[in-house]
N, C-alpha and C positions, 0 to 999 in steps of 0.2 A: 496225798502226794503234794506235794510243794513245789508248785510251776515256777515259781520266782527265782529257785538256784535253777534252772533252765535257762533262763535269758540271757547269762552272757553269751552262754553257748551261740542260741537260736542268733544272737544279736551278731558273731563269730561267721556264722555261716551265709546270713543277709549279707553281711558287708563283702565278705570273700568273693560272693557272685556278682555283686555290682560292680568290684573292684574288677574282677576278671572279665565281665561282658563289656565295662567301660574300656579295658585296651584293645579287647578284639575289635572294639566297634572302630575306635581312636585309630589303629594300626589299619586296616580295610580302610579307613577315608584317607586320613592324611600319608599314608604311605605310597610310596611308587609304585605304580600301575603302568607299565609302557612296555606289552607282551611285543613281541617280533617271532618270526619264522624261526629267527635257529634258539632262543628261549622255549619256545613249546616244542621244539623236536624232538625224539626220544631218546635218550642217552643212555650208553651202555660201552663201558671202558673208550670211547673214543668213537665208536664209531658203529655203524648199524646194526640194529639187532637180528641175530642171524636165527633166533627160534623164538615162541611165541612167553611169555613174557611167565604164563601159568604153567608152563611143563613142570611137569613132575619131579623131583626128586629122590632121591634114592632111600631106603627106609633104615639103610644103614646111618646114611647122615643123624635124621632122628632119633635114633637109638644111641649113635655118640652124643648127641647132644644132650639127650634124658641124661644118660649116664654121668655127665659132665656136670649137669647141675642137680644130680641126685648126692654124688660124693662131693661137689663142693659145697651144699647145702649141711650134710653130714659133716663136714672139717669146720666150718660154722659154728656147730656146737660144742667145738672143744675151746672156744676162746674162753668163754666165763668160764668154763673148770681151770682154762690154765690164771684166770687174773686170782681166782679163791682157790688155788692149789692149797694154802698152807691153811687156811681155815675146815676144807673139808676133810681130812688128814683119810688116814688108811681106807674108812669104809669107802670115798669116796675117788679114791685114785683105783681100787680094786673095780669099780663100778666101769670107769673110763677105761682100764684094759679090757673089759668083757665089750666096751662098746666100741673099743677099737680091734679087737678079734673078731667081731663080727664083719664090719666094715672091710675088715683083712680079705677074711674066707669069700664074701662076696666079691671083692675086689679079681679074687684069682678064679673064683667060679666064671666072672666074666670073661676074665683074659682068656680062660682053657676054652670055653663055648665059640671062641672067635668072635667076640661083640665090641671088642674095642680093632680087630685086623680093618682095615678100612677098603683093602684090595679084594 
């Protein structure tokens, strides 16, 4: 194996972390440091926090939220077929309706199951 086409690399990734620990170090000294009482106070729309910071949320939220980045993840994959439309011709536009009926039928499996109702 041939360590030598490695180097630029290794030599890539040396400098990236000097680069990056020389401004953390540069921004922690020479940066403003002057905390006061209403800077470290805790902030929440304006004004006290009225419950504890870790509560719980609701497993609906999670579940819109999967769902939101599972179909926008999914719609993701239709841009390169739409930029190579004309190149991938029938076999491949037949392809993208079977992958967009799928996407469909899920889609409405969720909405009938109540997973996108938020009330």
């Amino acid at each position: 194996m041939e360590l030598e086409s490695y180097l630029p690399v290794l030599l890539f990734i040396v400098m990236g972390c000097v680069v990056g620990f020389a401004l953390l170090f540069l921004g922690s000294t020479i940066g403003p440091n002057r905390p006061d009482a209403e800077k470290l106070s805790p902030y929440e729309c304006g004004f006290e926090a009225f419950e504890d910071a870790r509560m719980k949320f609701d497993v609906r939220y999670y579940l819109v939220a999967i769902l939101f980045i599972l179909f926008d993840l999914e719609i993701a994959f239709l841009f390169p077929w739409a930029m190579a439309n004309n190149q991938v011709g029938l076999l491949g536009f037949g392809t993208v309706m079977v992958f967009l009926a799928i996407l469909v039928v899920g889609f409405i499996y969720e909405w009938k199951k109540g997973a996108l109702d938020w009330e």
